[in-house]
C-alpha positions in Angstrom: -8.7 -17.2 0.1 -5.8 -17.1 2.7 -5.2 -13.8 4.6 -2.5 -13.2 7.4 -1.5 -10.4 8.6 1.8 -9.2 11.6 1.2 -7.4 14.2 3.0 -5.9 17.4 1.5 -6.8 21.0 3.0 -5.8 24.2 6.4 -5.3 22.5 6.4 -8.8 20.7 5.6 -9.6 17.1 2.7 -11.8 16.3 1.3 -13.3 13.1 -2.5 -14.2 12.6 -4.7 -16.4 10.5 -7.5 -14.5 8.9 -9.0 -10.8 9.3 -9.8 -10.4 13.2 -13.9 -9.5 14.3 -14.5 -6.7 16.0 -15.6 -7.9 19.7 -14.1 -11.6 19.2 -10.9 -13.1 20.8 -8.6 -13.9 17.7 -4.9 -16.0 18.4 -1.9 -14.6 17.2 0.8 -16.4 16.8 4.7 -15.3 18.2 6.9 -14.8 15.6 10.0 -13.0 15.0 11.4 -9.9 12.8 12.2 -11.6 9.4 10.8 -15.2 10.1 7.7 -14.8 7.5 10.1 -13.3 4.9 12.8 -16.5 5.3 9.5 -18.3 4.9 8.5 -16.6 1.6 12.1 -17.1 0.4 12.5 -20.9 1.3 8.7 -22.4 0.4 6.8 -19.2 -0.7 3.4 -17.8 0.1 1.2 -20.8 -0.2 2.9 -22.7 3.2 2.7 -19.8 4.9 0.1 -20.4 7.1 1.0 -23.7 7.7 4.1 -22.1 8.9 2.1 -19.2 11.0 -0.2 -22.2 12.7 3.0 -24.1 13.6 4.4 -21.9 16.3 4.4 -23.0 19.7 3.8 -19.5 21.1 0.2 -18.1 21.5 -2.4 -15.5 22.8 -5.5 -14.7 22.4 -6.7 -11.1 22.0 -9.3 -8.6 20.7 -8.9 -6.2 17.8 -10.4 -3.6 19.8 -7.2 -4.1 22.4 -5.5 -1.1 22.9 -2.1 -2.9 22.9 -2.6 -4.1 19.5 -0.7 -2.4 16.8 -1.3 -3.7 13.1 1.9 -3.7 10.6 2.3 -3.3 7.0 2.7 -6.8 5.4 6.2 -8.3 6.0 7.5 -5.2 7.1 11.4 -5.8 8.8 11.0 -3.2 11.4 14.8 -3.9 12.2 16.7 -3.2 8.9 13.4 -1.5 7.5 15.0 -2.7 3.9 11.8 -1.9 2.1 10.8 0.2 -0.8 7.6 1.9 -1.5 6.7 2.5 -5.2 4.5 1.7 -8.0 3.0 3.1 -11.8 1.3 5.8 -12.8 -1.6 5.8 -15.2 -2.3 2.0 -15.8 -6.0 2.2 -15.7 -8.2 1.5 -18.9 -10.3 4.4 -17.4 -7.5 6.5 -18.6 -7.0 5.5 -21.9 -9.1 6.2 -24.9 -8.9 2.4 -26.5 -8.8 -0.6 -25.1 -5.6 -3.0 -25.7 -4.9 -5.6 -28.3 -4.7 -9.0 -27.8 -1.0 -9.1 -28.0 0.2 -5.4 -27.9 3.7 -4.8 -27.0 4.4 -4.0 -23.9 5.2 -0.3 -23.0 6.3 0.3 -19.4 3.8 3.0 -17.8 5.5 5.8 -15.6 7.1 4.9 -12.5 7.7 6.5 -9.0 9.7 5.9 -5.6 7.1 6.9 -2.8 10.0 6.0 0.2 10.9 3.9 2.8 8.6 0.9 3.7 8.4 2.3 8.0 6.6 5.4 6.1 3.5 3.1 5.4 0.7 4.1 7.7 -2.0 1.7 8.8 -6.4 2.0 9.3 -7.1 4.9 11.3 -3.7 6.6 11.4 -3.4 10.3 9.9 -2.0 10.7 6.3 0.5 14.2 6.4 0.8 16.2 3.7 2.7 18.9 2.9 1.2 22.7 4.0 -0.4 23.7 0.9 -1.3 21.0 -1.5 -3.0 22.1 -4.9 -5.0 19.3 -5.3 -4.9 16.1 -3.1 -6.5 12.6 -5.1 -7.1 9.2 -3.1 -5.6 6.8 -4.9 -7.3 2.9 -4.2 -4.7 0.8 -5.4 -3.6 -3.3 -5.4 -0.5 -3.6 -3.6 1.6 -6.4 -4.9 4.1 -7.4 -2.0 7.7 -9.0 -3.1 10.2 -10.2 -0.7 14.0 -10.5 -2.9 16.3 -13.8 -1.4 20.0 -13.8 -0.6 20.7 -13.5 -4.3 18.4 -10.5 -5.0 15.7 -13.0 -6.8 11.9 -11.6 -6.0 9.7 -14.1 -4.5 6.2 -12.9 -4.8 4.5 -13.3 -1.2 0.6 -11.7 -2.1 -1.1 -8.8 -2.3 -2.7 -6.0 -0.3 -4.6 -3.1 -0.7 -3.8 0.8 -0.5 -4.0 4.3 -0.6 -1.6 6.6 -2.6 -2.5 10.0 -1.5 -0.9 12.3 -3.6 -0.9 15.8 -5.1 -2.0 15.8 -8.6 -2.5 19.4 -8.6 1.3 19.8 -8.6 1.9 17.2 -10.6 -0.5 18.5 -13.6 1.8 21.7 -13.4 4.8 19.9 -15.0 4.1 16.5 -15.2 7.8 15.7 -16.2 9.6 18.1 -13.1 6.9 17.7 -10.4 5.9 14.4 -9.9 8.4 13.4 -7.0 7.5 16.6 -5.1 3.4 15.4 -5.8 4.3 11.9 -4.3 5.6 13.2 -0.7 2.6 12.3 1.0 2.1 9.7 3.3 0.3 6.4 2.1 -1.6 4.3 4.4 -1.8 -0.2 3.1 -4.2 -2.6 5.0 -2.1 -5.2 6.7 -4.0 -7.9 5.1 -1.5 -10.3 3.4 -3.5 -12.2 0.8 -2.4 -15.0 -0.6 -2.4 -16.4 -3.8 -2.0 -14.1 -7.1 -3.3 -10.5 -8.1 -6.9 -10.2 -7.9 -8.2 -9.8 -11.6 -11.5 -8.0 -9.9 -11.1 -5.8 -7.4 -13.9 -3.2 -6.7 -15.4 -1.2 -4.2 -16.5 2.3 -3.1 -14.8 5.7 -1.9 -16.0 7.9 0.4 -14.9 11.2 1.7 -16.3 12.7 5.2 -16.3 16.0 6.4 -17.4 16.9 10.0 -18.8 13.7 10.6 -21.0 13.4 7.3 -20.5 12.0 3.8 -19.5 14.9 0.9 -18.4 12.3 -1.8 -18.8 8.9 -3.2 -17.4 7.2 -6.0 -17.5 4.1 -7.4 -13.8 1.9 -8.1 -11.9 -0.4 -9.8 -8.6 -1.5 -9.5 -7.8 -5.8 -10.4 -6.2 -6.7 -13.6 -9.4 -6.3 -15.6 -9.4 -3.0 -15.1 -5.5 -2.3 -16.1 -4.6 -1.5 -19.3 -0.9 -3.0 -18.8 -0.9 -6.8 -18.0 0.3 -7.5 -14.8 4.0 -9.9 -15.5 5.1 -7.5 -18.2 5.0 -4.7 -15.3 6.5 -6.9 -12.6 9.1 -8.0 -15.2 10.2 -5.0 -16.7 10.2 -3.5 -13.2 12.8 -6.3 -11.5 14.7 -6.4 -14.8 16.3 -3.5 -12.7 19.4 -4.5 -10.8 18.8 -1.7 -7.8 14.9 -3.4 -7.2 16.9 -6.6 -6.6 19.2 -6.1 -3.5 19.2 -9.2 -1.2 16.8 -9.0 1.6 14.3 -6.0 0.2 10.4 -6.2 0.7 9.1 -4.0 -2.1 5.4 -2.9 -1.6 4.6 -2.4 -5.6 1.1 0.3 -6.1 -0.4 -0.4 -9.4 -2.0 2.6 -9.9 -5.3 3.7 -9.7 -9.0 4.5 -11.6 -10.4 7.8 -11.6 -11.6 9.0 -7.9 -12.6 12.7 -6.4 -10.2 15.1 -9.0 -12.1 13.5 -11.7 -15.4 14.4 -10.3 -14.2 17.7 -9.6 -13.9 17.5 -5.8 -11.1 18.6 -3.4 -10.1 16.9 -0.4 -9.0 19.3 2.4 -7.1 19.0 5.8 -9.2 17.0 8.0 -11.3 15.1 5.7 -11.2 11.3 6.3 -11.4 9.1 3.3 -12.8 6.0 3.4 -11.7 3.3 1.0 -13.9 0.2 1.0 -12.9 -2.7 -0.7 -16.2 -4.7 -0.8 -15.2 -7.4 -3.0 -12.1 -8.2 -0.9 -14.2 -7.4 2.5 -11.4 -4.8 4.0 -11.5 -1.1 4.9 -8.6 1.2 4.9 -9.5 4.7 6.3 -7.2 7.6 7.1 -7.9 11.4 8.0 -6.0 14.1 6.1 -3.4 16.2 8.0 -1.8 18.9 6.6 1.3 19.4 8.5 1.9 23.1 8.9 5.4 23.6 10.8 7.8 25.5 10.3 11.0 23.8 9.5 14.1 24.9 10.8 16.7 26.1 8.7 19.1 23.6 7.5 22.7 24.0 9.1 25.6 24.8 6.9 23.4 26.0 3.5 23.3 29.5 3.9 24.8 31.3 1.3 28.1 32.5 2.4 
């Protein structure tokens, strides 16, 4: 299996081969804004470490290196023309049948999460509104899309994520509430892997509090565990002229299993969840911050 992953180092972007070893001198590889997506576009994912290995430009550094700044997958952190979003209860876990053979398809619910620069990396702080009712981790496959010239999606791999979210607010009116429930940040692995969905996908949560463990639970989240097959979802969701713009990356969440509101825990400001994706061999863990400023009035929407 194939992994790559962008990065920025001393002001310059780099791309890598492989998941980097804690302690170990890895080479990155100089590339610029936008080169991996025209890559995507012109051969597609499976030369695109041929194409990483090819440049001229090298260093060699350690992950630990404080100058060393991880990015989501083919982020453009110069027209930031990305889109965060995904379903919503896809998850056999969350049905009370199991799907025929060749059911029709019916799209699950959908969201727009925000911007692609909104993604937040291992180890950063996920913000949240004040006073959430009820926060859920949500350990999710990540399906990354990179649309041509044209607006046709070429599919470059997958990732792995969490959508943090507050499904207290939503469960109070599932129909008006959901958008609100989604502004929380969400943190991806930049692990690009390569090649298609993963159809297992498993691994363990857990959530720590003061330095020790208060929760664990066990997860799912590959194509075996999703009630919806994976192309109806991708092509019902593109079918949708404003998904297709030329030049968008589209980070697509697939939703998640069950996790700590199921089991009746809350997480709270300052907890740090810990998403480990043993089958895949990847961490993503981020602390909870609740963000409790004050904001400013807005000019010119006062009531005359």
């Amino acid at each position: 299996m194939s992994i790559l992953f962008e990065c920025d180092y001393k002001g310059r972007r780099y791309a890598g081969i492989g998941i980097p070893e804690a302690g170990k001198p890895h080479t990155l590889y100089a590339v610029e804004d936008g080169e991996l997506l025209a890559a995507v576009v012109a051969s597609g994912e499976r030369d695109l470490v041929e194409h990483v290995g090819s440049r001229p430009e090298t260093v060699s550094v350690s992950a630990g290196d404080p100058e060393l700044r991880f990015l989501p997958p083919l982020l453009p952190t110069s027209t930031n023309n990305s889109l965060v979003n995904g379903f919503m209860g896809t998850h056999r876990s969350k049905f009370d049948r199991a799907p025929e053979p060749d059911e029709p398809f019916t799209p699950p619910n959908y969201y727009i999460k925000g911007f692609g620069s909104w993604l937040r990396m291992p180890g950063e702080p996920l913000t949240t509104p004040a006073d959430p009712i009820w926060l859920l981790e949500e350990p999710e496959v990540v399906l990354v899309y990179v649309n041509d010239d044209e607006g046709n999606p070429h599919y470059a791999g997958y990732t792995f994520g969490n959508d943090l979210n507050d499904i207290g607010l939503h469960l109070e009116n599932r129909w008006a509430w959901t958008p609100y429930a989604k502004l929380c940040e969400t943190s991806v692995t930049p692990w690009l892997f390569l090649g298609a969905a993963p159809r297992t996908a498993t691994g363990r949560v857990s959530v720590e509090r003061g330095g020790e463990t208060v929760w664990q639970g066990d997860f799912s989240c590959g194509a075996d565990s999703i009630f919806h097959r994976f192309p109806d979802m991708t092509d019902y969701l593109f079918s949708y002229p404003m998904l297709r713009r030329p030049g968008l990356v589209n980070y697509l969440f697939l939703g998640a299993d069950k996790a700590t509101y199921h089991d009746g825990f809350r997480i709270d400001d300052g907890d740090r969840m810990v998403i480990d994706v043993a089958s895949h061999g990847v961490v993503l863990d981020n602390t909870v911050r609740y963000d409790r400023r004050q904001a400013a009035p807005l000019a010119g929407t006062a009531a005359s």
